[in-house]
LUMMISE-206418 format. One record per residue (C-alpha): residue in one letter; x, y, z. Coordinates in steps of 0.2 Angstrom, whole numbers, padded with zeros to 4 digits, always signed. Layout:
N
AXYZ ...
***
This chain:
356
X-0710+0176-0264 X-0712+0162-0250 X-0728+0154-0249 X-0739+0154-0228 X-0742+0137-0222 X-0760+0142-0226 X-0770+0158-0234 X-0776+0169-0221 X-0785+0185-0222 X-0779+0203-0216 X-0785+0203-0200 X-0781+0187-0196 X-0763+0193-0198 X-0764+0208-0189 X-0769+0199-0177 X-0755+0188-0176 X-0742+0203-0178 X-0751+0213-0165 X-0754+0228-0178 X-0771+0236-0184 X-0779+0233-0200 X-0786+0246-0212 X-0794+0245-0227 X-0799+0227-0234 X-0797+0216-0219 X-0802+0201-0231 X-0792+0202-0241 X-0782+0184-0243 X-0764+0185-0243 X-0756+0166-0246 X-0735+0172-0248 X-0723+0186-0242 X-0712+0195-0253 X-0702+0209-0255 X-0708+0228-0263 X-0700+0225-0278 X-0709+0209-0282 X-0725+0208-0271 X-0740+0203-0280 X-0758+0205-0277 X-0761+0191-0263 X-0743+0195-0257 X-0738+0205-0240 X-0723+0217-0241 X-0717+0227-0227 X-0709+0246-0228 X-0698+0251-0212 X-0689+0264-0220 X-0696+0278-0226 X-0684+0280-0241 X-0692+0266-0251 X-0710+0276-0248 X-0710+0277-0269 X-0707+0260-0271 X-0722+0255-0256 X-0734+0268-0266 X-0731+0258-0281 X-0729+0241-0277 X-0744+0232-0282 X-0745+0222-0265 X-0759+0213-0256 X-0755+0221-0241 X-0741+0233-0233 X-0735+0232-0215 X-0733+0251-0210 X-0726+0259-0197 X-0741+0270-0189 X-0732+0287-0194 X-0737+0280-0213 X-0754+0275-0212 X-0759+0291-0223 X-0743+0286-0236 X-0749+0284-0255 X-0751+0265-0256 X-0755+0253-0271 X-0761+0240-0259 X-0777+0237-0255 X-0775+0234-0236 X-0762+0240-0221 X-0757+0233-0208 X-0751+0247-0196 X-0737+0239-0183 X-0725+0249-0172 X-0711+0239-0179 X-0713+0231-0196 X-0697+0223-0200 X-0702+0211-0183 X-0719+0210-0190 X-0712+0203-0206 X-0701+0191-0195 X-0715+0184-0188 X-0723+0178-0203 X-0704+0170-0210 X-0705+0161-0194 X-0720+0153-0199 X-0714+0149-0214 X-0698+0142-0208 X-0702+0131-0196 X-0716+0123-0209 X-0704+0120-0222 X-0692+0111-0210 X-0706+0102-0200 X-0703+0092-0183 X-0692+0079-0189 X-0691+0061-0179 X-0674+0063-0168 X-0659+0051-0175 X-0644+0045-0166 X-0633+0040-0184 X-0622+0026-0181 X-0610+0033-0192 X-0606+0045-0177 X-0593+0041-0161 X-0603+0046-0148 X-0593+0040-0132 X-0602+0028-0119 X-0601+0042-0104 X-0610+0056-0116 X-0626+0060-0109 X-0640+0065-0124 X-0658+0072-0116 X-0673+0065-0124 X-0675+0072-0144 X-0658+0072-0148 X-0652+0071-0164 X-0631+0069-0169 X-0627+0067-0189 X-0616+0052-0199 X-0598+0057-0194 X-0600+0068-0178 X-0588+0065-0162 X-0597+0066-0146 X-0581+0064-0132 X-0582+0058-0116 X-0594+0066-0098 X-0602+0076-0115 X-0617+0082-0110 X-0631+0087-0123 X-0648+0095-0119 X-0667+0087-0125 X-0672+0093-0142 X-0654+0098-0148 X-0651+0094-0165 X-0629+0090-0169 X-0627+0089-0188 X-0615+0080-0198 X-0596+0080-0193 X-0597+0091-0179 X-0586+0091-0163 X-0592+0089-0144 X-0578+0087-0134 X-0576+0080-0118 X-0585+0087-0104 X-0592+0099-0116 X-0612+0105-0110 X-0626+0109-0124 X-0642+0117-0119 X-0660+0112-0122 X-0663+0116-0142 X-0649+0119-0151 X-0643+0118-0170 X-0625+0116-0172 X-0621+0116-0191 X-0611+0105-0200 X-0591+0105-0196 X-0594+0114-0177 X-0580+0113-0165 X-0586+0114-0149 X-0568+0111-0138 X-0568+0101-0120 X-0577+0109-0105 X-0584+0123-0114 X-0602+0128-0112 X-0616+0135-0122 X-0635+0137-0117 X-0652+0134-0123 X-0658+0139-0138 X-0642+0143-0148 X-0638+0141-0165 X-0620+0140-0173 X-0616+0140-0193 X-0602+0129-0200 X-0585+0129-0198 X-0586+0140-0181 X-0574+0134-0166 X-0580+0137-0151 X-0565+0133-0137 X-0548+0134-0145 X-0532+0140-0137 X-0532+0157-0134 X-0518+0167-0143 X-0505+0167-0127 X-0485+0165-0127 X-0471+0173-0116 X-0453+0178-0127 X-0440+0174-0120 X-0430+0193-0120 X-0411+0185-0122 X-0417+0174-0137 X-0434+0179-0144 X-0442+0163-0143 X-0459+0160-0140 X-0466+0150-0126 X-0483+0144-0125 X-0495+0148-0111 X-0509+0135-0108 X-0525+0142-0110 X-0535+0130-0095 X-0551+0141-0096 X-0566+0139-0107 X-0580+0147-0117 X-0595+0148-0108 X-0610+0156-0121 X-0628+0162-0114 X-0644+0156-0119 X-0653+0161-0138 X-0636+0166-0145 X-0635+0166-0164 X-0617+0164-0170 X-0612+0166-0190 X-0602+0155-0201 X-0584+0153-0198 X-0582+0161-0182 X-0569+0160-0168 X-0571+0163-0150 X-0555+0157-0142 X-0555+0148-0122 X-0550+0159-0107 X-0533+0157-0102 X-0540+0156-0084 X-0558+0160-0082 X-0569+0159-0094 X-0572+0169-0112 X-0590+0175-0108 X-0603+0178-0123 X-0622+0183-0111 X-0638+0179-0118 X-0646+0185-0135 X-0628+0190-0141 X-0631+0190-0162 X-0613+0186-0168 X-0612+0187-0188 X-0600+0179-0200 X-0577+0177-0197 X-0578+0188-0183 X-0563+0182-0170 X-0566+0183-0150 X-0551+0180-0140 X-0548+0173-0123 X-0556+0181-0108 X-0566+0193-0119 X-0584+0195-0112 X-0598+0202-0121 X-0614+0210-0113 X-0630+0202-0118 X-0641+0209-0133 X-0626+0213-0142 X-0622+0213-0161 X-0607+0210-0168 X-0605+0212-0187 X-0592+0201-0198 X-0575+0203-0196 X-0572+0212-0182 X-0560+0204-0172 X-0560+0208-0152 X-0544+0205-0143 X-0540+0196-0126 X-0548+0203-0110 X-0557+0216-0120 X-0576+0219-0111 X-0590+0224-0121 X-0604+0230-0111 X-0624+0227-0114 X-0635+0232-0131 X-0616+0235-0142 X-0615+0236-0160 X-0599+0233-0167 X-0600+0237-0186 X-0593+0228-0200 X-0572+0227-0197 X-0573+0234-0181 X-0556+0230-0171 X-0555+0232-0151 X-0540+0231-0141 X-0533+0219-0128 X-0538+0225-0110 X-0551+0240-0112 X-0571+0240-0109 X-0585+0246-0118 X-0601+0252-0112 X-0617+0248-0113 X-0626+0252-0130 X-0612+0261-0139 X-0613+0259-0156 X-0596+0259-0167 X-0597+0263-0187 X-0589+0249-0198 X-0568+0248-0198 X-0566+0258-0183 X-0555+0254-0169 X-0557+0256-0152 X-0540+0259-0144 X-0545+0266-0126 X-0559+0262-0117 X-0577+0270-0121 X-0588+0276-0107 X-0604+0286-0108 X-0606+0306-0109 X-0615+0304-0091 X-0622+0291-0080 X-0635+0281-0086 X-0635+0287-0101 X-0631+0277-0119 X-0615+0275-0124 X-0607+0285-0138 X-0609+0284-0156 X-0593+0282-0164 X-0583+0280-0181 X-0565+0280-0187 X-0546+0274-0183 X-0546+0279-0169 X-0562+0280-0162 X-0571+0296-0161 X-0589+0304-0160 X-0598+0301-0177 X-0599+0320-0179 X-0583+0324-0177 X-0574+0309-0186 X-0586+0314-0201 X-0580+0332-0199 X-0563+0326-0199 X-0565+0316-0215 X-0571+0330-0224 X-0557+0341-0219 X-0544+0325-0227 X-0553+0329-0242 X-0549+0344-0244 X-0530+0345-0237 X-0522+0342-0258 X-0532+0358-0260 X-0525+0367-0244 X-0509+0361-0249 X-0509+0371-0262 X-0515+0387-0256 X-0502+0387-0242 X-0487+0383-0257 X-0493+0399-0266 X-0495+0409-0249 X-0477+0403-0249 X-0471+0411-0266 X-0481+0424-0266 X-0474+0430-0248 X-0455+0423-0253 X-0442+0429-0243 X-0453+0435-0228 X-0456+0419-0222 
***
């Protein structure tokens, strides 16, 4: 249970979330909470309508709905009916956050190296032990925390939270509005050698690009996306990247696209517009994916994914390699049952004998 910045009644939050109040409009609600724990002034929200028990019972303030429930058996006294209650919800944990961390005075810690060429906008704020290189440039209102990285040349938008222990590598880019998590290293070398064929040993290839990333990106803990070899390793606006998920060089991502932790998406690989990449997912070097496909968790992709007709959404696809949902799950119920085939067919076998 997290507490408003201040009480306010139903309608005054549906309102706010752009949803419809019904029943008592009132009512004060002063915290947010989930079903299992929302009290009598609290506001709870159902999306999904396999927790509809747990909603009827929850003894909840007030329940964000979506409109197909508003005649749902409900404990709570009021309902807020909203096409998408999960954002709703959001909306109100917004509120919250940006109370609890307030509008902090901008500090320049002399603790950090911040070189003499750097140029920091107005509102800037850089933590005890960061590095800011030199021609560095770092957009108003961006906020650097401790023992962060900027290196030379490197270009920060308007608005940013870079984490403690950020690389971000020389000449690479990111836009306004982006938040990174710590120990994410934005700009190393791509992964890129020739072998020598008479001797087996590995030369280097210098990667000279950069990483250029798109405005409101949100990118997880421990992340990796790797400089172009040439060019640049493109991540568009509103991509959401989660936790130890490792982009390589030249790779670019379409905007609005999700990728879930621990996928790993090799070099040149283009991921087209709206894509969810599931948990584990891998991708191979060199292929393209279009827009909106949607990949369940450790599939690979190992050739390239098109749509089933112009201007339609991409596919919906799961296994090692790739397939249609339907299918891969039809197949994995078959694998189930091959020890019991097996058996069948060896006493087919004996029982047929010598005419086989």
């Amino acid at each position: 249970m997290s507490r408003l910045p201040q009480p306010a009644t139903v309608a005054e939050i549906a309102r706010l979330v752009g949803g419809e109040a019904v029943g008592d409009a009132n009512a004060v609600i002063s915290a947010v909470a989930d079903l299992a724990n929302a009290g009598p002034t609290d506001i709870a929200f159902l999306e999904n309508q396999k927790y509809a028990a747990a909603a009827a019972a929850a003894p909840a303030g007030c329940l964000l709905l979506p409109p197909q429930a508003k005649d749902a058996p409900c404990a709570a006294k009021a309902k807020i009916l909203v096409d998408e209650p999960r954002g709703a919800f959001a909306v109100l944990l917004s509120l919250i956050d940006k109370s609890r961390r307030g509008k902090a005075e901008p500090v320049l810690s002399p603790k950090a190296s911040i070189h003499p060429s750097a140029k920091l906008g107005l509102g800037v704020s850089v933590g005890d032990f960061t590095v800011i290189e030199k021609g560095a440039v770092i957009g108003e209102g961006s906020v650097i925390m401790p023992q962060c990285y900027v290196g030379a040349d490197a270009r920060i938008g308007k608005d940013c939270l870079l984490y403690p222990q950020v690389v971000l590598r020389d000449d690479c880019t990111i836009g306004d509005r982006v938040i990174i998590h710590p120990g994410s290293v934005i700009g190393a070398d791509g992964f890129g050698f020739t072998t020598d064929k008479k001797t087996g040993r590995h030369a280097k290839i210098p990667q000279i690009g950069n990483v250029t990333i798109g405005d409101d990106v949100e990118i997880g803990a421990n992340v990796t996306i790797d400089r172009a070899a040439i060019g640049s390793t493109v991540v568009e606006d509103g991509v959401q990247i989660d936790n130890l998920v490792q982009i390589a060089h030249n790779v670019r991502i379409g905007r609005d696209s999700v990728i879930v932790s621990q996928v790993g998406i090799a070099g040149s690989a283009k991921i087209g517009s709206g894509v969810v990449l599931g948990g584990q997912v891998g991708v191979a070097g060199h292929l393209s994916v279009c827009d909106r496909t949607q990949v369940g968790a450790q599939s690979g992709i190992m050739s390239n994914v098109e749509p089933d007709a112009p201007g339609k959404p991409g596919p919906v696809l799961f296994g090692s390699p790739a397939r249609p949902h339907r299918e891969a799950f039809k197949l994995q119920a078959f694998f189930g049952r091959l020890p019991e085939l097996f058996d069948r067919v060896k006493a087919i076998e004996k029982k047929l004998g010598d005419s086989l």
